[in-house]
C-alpha positions in Angstrom: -1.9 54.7 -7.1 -5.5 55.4 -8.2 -6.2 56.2 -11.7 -9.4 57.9 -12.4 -11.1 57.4 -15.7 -14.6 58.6 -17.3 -17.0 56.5 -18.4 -20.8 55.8 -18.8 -21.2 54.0 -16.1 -24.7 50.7 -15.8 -24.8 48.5 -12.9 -24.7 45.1 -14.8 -22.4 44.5 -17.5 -22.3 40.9 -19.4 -19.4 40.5 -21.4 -16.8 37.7 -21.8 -13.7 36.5 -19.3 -11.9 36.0 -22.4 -12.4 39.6 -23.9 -11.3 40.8 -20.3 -8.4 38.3 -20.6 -7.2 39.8 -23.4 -8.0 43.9 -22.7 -7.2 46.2 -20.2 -9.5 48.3 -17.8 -11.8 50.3 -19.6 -15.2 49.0 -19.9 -18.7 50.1 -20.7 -21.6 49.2 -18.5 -25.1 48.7 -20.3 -28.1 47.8 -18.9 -31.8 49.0 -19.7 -31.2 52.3 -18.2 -29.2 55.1 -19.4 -27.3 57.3 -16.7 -25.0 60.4 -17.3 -21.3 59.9 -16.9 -19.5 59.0 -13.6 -16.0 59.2 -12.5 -14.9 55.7 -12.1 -11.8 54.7 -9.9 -9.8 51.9 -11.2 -8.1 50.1 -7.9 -6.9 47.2 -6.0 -10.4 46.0 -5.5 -12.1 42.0 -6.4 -12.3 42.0 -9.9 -15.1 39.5 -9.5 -18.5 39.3 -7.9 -19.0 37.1 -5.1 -21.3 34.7 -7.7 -19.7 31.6 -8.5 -19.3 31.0 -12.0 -19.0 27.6 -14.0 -15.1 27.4 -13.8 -15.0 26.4 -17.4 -17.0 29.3 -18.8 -14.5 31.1 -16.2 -11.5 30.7 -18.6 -12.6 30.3 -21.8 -15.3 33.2 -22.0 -18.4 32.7 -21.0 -21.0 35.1 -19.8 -19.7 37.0 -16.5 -22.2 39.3 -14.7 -20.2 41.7 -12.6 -21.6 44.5 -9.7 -19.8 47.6 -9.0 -16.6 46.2 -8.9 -13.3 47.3 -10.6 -10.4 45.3 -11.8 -6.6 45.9 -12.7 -3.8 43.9 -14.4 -1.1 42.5 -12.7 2.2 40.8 -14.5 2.4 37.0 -14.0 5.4 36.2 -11.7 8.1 34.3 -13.0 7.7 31.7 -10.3 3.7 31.2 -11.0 5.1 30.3 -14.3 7.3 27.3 -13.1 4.6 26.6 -10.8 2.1 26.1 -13.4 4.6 24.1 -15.7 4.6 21.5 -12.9 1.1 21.6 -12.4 0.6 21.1 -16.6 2.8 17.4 -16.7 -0.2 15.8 -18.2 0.7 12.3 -18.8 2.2 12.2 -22.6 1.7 8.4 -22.9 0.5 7.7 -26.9 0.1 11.4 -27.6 1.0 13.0 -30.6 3.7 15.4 -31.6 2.1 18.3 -33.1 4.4 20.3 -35.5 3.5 24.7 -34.8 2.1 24.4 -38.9 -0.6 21.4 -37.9 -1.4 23.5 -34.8 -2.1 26.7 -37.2 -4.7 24.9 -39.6 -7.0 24.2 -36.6 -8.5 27.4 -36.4 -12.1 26.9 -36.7 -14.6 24.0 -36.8 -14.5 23.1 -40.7 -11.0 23.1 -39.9 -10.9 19.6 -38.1 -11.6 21.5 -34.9 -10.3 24.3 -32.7 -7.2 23.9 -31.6 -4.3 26.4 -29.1 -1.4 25.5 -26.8 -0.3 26.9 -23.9 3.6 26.5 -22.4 4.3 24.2 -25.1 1.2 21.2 -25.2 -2.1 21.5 -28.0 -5.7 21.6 -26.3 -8.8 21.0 -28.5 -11.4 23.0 -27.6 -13.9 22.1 -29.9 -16.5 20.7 -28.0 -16.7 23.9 -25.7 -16.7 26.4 -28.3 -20.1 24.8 -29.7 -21.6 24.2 -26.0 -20.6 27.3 -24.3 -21.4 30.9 -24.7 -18.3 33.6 -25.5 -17.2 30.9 -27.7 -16.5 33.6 -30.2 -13.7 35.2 -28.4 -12.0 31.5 -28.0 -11.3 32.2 -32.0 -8.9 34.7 -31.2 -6.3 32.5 -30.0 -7.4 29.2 -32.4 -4.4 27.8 -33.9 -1.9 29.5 -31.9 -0.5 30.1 -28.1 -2.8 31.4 -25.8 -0.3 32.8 -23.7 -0.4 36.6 -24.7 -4.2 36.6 -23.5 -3.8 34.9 -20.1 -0.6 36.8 -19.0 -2.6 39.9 -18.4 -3.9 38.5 -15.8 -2.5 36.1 -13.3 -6.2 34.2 -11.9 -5.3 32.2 -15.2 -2.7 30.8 -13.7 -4.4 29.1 -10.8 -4.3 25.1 -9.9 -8.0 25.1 -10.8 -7.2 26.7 -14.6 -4.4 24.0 -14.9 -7.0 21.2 -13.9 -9.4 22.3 -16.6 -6.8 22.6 -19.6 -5.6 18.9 -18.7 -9.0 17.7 -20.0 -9.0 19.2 -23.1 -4.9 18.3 -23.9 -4.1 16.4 -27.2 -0.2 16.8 -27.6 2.9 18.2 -27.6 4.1 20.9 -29.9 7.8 19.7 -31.1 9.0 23.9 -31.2 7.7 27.1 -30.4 5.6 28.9 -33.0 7.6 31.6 -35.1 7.6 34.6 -34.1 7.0 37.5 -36.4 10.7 37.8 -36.5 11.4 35.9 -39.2 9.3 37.3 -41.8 11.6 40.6 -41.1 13.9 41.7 -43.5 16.4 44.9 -44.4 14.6 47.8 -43.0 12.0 45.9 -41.2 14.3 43.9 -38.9 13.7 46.5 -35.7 10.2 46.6 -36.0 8.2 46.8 -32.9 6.2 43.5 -31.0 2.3 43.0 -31.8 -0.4 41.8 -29.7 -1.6 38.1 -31.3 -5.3 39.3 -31.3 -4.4 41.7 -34.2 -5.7 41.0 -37.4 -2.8 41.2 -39.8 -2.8 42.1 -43.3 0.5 42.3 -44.4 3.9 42.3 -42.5 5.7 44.6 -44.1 5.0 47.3 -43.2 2.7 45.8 -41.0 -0.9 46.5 -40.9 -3.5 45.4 -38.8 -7.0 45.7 -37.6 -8.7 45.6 -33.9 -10.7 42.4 -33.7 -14.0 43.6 -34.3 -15.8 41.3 -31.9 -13.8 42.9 -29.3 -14.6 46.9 -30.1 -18.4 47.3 -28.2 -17.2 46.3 -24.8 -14.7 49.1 -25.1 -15.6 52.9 -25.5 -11.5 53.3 -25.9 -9.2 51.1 -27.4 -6.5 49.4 -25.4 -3.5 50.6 -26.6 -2.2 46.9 -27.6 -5.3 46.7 -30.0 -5.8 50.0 -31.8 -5.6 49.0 -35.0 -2.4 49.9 -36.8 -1.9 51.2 -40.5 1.9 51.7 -41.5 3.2 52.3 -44.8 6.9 52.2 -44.2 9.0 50.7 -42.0 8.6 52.1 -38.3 10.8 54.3 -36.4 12.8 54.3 -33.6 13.1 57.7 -32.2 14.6 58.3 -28.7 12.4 60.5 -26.7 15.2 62.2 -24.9 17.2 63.2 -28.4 14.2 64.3 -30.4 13.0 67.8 -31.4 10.3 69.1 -33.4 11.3 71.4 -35.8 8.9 74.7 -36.8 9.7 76.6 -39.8 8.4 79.3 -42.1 10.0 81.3 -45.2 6.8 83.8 -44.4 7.5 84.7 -41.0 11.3 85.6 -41.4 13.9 88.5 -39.7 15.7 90.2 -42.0 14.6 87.5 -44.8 16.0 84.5 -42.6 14.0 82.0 -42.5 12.5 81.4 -39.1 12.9 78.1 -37.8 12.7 76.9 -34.2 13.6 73.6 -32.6 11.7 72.5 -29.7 12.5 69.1 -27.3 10.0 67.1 -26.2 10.0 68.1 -22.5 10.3 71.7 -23.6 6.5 71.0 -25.2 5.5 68.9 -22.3 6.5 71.6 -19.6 6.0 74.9 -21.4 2.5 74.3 -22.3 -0.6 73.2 -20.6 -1.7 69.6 -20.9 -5.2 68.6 -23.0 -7.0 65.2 -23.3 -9.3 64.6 -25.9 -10.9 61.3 -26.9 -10.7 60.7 -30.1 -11.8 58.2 -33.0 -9.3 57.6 -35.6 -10.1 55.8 -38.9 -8.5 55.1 -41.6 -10.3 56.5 -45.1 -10.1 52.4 -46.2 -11.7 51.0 -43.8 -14.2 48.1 -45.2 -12.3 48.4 -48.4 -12.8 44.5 -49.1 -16.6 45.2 -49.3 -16.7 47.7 -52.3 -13.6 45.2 -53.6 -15.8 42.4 -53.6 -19.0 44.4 -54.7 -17.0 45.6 -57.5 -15.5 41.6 -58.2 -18.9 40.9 -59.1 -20.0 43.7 -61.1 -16.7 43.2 -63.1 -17.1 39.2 -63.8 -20.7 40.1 -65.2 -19.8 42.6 -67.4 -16.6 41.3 -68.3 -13.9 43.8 -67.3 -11.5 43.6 -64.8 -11.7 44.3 -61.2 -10.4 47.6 -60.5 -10.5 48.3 -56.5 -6.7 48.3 -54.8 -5.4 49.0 -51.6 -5.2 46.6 -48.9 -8.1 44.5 -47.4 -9.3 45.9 -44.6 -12.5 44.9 -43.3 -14.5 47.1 -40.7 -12.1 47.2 -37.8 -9.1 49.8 -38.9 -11.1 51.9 -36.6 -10.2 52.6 -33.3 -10.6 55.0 -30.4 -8.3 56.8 -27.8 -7.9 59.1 -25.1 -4.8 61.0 -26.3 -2.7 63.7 -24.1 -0.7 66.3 -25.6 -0.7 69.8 -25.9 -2.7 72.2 -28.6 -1.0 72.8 -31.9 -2.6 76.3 -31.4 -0.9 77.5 -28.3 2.4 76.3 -29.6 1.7 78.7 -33.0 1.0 81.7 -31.2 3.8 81.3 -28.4 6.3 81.0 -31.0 5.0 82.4 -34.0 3.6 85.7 -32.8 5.4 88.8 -32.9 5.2 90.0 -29.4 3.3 89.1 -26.1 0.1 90.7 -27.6 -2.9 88.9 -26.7 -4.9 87.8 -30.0 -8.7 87.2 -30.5 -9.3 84.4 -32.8 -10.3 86.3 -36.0 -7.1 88.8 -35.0 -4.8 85.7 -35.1 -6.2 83.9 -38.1 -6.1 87.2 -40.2 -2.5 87.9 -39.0 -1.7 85.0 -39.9 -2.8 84.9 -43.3 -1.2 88.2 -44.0 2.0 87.0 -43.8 1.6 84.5 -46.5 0.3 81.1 -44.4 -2.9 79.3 -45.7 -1.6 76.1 -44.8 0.3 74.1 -41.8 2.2 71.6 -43.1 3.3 68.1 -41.2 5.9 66.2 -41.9 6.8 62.5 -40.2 9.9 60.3 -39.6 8.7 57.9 -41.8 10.3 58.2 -45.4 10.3 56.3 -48.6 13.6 56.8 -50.7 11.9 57.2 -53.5 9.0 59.9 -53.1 9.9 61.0 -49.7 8.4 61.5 -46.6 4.8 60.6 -45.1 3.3 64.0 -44.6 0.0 66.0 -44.4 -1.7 69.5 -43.7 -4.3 71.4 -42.3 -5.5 74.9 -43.8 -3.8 77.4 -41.3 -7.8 78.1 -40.1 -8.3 74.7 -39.4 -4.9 74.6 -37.3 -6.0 77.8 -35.4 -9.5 76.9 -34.3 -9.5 76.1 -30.7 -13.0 74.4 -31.1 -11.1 72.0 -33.3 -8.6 70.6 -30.6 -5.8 69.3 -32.6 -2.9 67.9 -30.6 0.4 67.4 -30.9 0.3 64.2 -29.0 2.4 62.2 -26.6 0.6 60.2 -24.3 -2.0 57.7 -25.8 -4.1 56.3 -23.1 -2.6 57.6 -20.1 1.3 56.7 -21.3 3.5 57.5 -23.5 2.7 56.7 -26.9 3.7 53.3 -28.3 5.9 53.0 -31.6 3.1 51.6 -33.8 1.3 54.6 -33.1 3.8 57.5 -33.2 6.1 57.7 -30.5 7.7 60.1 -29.3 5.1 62.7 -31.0 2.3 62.9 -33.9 -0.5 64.5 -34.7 -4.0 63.8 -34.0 -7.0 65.8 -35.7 -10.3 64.6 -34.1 -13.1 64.0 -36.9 -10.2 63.8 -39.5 -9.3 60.8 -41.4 -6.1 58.5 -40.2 -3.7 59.2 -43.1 -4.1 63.4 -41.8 -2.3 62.2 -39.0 1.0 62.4 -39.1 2.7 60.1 -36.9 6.2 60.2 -35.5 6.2 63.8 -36.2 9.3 65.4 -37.0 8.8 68.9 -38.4 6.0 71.3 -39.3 6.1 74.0 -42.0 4.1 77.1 -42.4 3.3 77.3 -45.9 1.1 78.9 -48.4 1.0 75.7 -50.3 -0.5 72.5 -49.0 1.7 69.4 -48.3 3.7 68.2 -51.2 4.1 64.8 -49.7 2.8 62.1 -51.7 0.4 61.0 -49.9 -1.2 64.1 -49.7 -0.8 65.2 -53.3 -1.3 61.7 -55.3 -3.1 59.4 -52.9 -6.2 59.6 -50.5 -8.6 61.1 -53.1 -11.5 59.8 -54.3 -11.1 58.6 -58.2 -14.7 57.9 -60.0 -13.1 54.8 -62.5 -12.7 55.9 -66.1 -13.8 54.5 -69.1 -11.3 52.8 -71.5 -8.1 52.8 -68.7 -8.2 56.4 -69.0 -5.8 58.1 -66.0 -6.8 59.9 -63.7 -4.9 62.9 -62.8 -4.9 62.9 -59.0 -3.3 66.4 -58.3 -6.2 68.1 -59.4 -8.8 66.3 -56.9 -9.1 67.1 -53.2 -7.4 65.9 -50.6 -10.2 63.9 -48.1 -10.1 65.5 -44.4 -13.5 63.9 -42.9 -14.7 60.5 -42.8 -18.7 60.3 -43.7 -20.8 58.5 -41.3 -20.6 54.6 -41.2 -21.4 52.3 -39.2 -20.4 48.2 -38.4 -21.9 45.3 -37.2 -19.5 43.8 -34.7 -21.6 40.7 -33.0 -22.6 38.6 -34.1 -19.5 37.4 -37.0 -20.6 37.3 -39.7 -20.2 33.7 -41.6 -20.9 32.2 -37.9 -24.0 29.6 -36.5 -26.1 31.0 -33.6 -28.8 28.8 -31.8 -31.8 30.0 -32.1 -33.0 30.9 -28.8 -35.7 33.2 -29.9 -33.6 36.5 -30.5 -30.4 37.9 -31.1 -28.1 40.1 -29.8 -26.5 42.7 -31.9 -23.7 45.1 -31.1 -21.7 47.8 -33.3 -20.2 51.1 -33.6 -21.3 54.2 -35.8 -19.2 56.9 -36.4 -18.8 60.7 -38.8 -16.0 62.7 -39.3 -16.3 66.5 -38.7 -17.5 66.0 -34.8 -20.8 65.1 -36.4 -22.7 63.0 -33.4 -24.7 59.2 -34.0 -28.4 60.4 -33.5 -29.8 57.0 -34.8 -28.9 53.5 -35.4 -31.0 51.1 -37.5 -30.8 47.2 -37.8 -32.2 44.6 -39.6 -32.0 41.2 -39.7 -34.1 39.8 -42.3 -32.3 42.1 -45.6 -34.0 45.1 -45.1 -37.5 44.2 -44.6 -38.3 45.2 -41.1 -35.9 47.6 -39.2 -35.3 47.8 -35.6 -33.8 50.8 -33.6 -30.9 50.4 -31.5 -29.8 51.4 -28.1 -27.3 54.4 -28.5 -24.7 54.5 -26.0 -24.3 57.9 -23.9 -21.8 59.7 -25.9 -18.6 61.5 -24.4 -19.9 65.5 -23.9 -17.1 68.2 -25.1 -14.8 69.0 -22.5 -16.0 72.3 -22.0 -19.1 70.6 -20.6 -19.3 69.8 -16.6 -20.6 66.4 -16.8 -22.4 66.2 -13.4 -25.0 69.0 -14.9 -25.9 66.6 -17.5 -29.8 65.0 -17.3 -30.2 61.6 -16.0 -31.4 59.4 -18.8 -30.3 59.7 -22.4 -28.1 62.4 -23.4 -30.3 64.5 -25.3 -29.9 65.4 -29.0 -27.9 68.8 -28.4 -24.9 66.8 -27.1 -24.3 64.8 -30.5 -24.2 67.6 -32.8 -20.6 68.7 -32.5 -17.4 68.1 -31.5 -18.3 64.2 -31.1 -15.0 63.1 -31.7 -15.2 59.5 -30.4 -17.7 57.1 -32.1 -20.8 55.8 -30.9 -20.9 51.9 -29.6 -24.6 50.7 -29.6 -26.6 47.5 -29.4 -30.0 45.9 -30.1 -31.8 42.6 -29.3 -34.5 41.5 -31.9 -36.7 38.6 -32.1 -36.0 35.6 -33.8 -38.4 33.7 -35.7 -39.4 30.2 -35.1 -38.1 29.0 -38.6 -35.3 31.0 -39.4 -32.2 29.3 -40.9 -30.3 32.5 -41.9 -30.1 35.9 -41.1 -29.0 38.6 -42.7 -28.0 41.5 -40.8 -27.9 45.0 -41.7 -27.1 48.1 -39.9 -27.7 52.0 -41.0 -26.5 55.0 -39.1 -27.7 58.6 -39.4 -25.2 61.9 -38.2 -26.2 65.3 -36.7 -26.4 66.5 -39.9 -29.3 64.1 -40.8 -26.7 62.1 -43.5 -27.1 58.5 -43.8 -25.1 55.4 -45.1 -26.4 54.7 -48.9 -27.8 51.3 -49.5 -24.7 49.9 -51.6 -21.6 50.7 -53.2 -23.0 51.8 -56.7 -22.8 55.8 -56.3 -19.1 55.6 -54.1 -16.9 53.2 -55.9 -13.6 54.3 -56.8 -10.6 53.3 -57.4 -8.5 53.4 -54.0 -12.0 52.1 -52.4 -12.4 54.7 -49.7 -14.4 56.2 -47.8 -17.0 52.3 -48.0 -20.1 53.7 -45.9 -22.4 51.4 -47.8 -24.9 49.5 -45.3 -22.5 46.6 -43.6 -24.3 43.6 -44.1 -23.3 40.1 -42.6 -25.0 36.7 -42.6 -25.0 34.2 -40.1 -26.8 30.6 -39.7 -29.1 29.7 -37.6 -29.6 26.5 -35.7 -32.5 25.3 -33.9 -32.2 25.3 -29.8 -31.0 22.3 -28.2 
């Protein structure tokens, strides 16, 4: 079967065989020269050119240059598994037993070296992390089993794989790694497998972020590595048995309230199918910068820290093309009166004259104590076709994964994550917004007070759009580069609203001398035929609405001669002409949301060799 998806397409694209290891088929192409989109078939076909490629860099991610050729994943055989368990008998004569906790601490070089195993025996890799390019990606499986990245695809389990691993083997590990299932307790004992790569910050409920190195050779998320943000234990709802439930005291017979209950595949078949790509992010994204901007400001004048919220860095963004039906057709089919066709201003005012200003959304997720997750849109906001919210059931072309809602949820493009609502279990037509807590008492923005004066969060407003941000992905910061007389630099840039990227900036000497970076072509709304498009770069027009997918984009700058570090800095600029501010002095608060400072890394720099 042939599955056709959009993308920008270039005719060179250098990435790394571990990234593609580790991610499925959707890739961007870059080269000097922008195109407009293409319709690209994803088949049966070589994954590889015909150029033969170091077989070392081959596994471990080195620099791959591919031609116009597609790729797919396949699902390692069981017997290619016993195959390969032969062809791994290194000889154990005076090797060490290495204990899953020993294996954990080599993560990185100041760690004693870079270690990972794979069907049960500890390979140091630490001399070809140094030597080779794509080492980066190598991190992502340090200190643990490599398996989950190679079982994608089944070239890694090859005699010519096997022969490389044996030079680089060390010992044996005495038991498996544990899994995540031991950390789970009471009512997280049924939660849901995680990819590996996924940065965890806490367990339960479980939290994590897409590895940010990863994100700018992938325009849309695979599924396995959008990043996921949970605040209660995660549901396990049977397709088949659930039903949406749509109520209003307003719209009542006879004053009965109105209520309908709708299956799944009653929403699926009654109601035509929409795709939208979409960005999601959650409104703490890069938390951990204001925390530690605010860390410092607080030791020097002697108070106390007062950031909270988890640590996220600048990966709990992520992006994906999600299927489901408009929230707007399924108001007026069953909400409506009769069969009377409605213009837009008719159905917004007859709406609002019986009583509804807001649409309320309410989740499976629920906290004993305050309740359940919910959120809501103003009722104009719901109705606006040019605003394309979903009630959403496929998430990359299947059905959506636990972590991320299944069966059903919400998505509202250019909307913050928490607005959300996943696992969606009723909507209310209301004139009152959500009472949920989350809603009402969280997800605001809190200036700190003086003298631990509260704050009383019921009176602030709820945040709907993200501003525009932007994150350096590559290089990491913290990391050593050779110097080989510039530097690549890659990133993604993003506003709520379906405000477009029209500029990227980077630095890498603090600030001093800025550098504009290459924008990628950005995805046009879907009223737009993408064959009349102009060859070249998308002009300006395109990114001033409805852009409801980031912006990946990357710049190479020179070096100098006698650099020892770098610091990086990257500033992005919307369709409205807003920009990041310089730090965190005019935005801290006390949940530390909404961080759109300048993201600033530092890396080291070592002379060629």
């Amino acid at each position: 079967m042939l599955r056709v998806i959009r993308l920008p397409y270039k005719r060179d694209m250098k990435t790394s065989a571990f990234t593609i290891a580790c991610l499925p088929p959707i890739k961007s192409y870059f080269s000097g020269r922008r195109s407009k989109y293409s319709y690209k078939i994803v088949n049966k076909r070589n994954m590889f050119s015909s150029s033969i490629i170091p077989t070392a860099i081959f596994i471990f991610g080195g620099t791959l240059y591919f031609g116009w050729h597609t790729y797919k994943f396949v699902k390692v055989p069981h017997a290619g598994v016993k195959q390969l368990s032969k062809a791994m008998n290194v000889s154990t004569e005076s090797q060490r037993v290495i204990t899953p906790e020993e294996l954990a601490r080599h993560r990185t070089l100041d760690d004693g070296g870079i270690w990972m195993s794979f069907l049960g025996k500890v390979y140091d890799v630490t001399d070809f992390v140094e030597s080779h390019p794509g080492g980066d990606k190598i991190l992502l499986a340090a200190g643990g089993d490599v398996s989950p990245f190679w079982s994608i695809y089944a070239f890694h389990y090859e005699s010519h794989v096997t022969e490389m691993l044996k030079e680089f083997y060390i010992g044996d590990l005495t038991v498996t790694t544990p899994s995540e299932d031991g950390l789970r307790k009471g009512p997280y004992a049924n939660e849901p497998e995680r990819h590996p790569a996924l940065l965890t910050l806490s367990h339960a409920p479980h939290n994590a972020e897409t590895p940010p190195e990863l994100i700018p050779d992938h325009p849309v998320t695979p599924t396995k590595l959008f990043f996921v943000r949970n605040h209660l234990p995660v549901p396990d709802i049977k397709p088949e048995e659930h039903e949406l439930k749509i109520s209003s005291q307003s719209l009542s017979d006879n004053h009965t309230k109105m209520e309908v209950l709708l299956k799944l595949d009653t929403l699926k078949k009654e109601f035509p199918r929409h795709k939208v790509i979409c960005t999601i992010v959650c409104a703490g994204n890069r938390r951990s910068e204001m925390a530690n901007e605010d860390a410092v400001e607080a030791k020097t004048s002697g108070r106390r820290p007062i950031i909270r919220g988890l640590s996220w860095k600048h990966s709990a963004i992520s992006t994906a093309e999600w299927t489901g039906v408009y929230l707007r057709d399924v108001l007026v089919k069953y909400l409506t009166p009769d069969e009377t066709t409605y213009s837009d201003d008719e159905l917004l005012e007859l709406f609002k004259k019986a009583g509804i200003q807001h649409v309320q959304f309410v989740g499976a997720d629920v906290d004993p104590s305050i309740g359940a997750f919910g959120s809501s849109l103003p009722i104009d906001w719901a109705l606006d076709p040019n605003k394309e919210v979903l009630l959403a059931f496929d998430i990359n072309g299947v059905p959506l994964d636990r972590d991320h809602g299944a069966p059903l949820r919400v998505v509202v493009p250019g909307s913050i994550g928490a607005r959300q609502v996943k696992w969606l279990t009723e909507i209310i037509l209301s004139d009152e917004a959500s009472p949920s807590y989350w809603f009402v008492e969280d997800y605001k923005i809190a200036r700190p007070k003086p003298d631990g004066e509260q704050t009383d969060y019921k009176k602030l407003p709820a945040i709907m759009e993200p501003p525009v941000q932007s994150a350096i992905c590559n290089p990491v910061d913290g990391h050593t580069i050779r110097n080989y007389g510039e530097i690549d630099v890659s990133g993604y840039a993003f506003s709520g609203g379906g405000r477009g990227i029209i500029s990227v900036v980077v630095s890498i000497d603090g600030g001093k001398n800025w550098h504009e970076a290459q924008l990628e072509p950005v995805s046009p709304p879907n009223v737009i035929d993408p064959s009349t498009l102009a060859e070249g770069d998308l002009a300006l027009e395109y990114r001033t609405s409805r852009q409801w997918a980031w912006t990946l984009w990357r710049v190479t700058i020179p070096i100098p001669d006698d650099a020892a570090e770098l610091e990086i800095i990257c500033c992005a600029r919307d369709s409205s002409n807003a920009t990041q501010p310089e730090n965190c002095k005019t935005i801290t608060n006390v949940r530390g949301l909404l961080m759109n400072a300048w993201h600033r890394i530092k890396v080291k720099v070592r002379p060629a060799e």
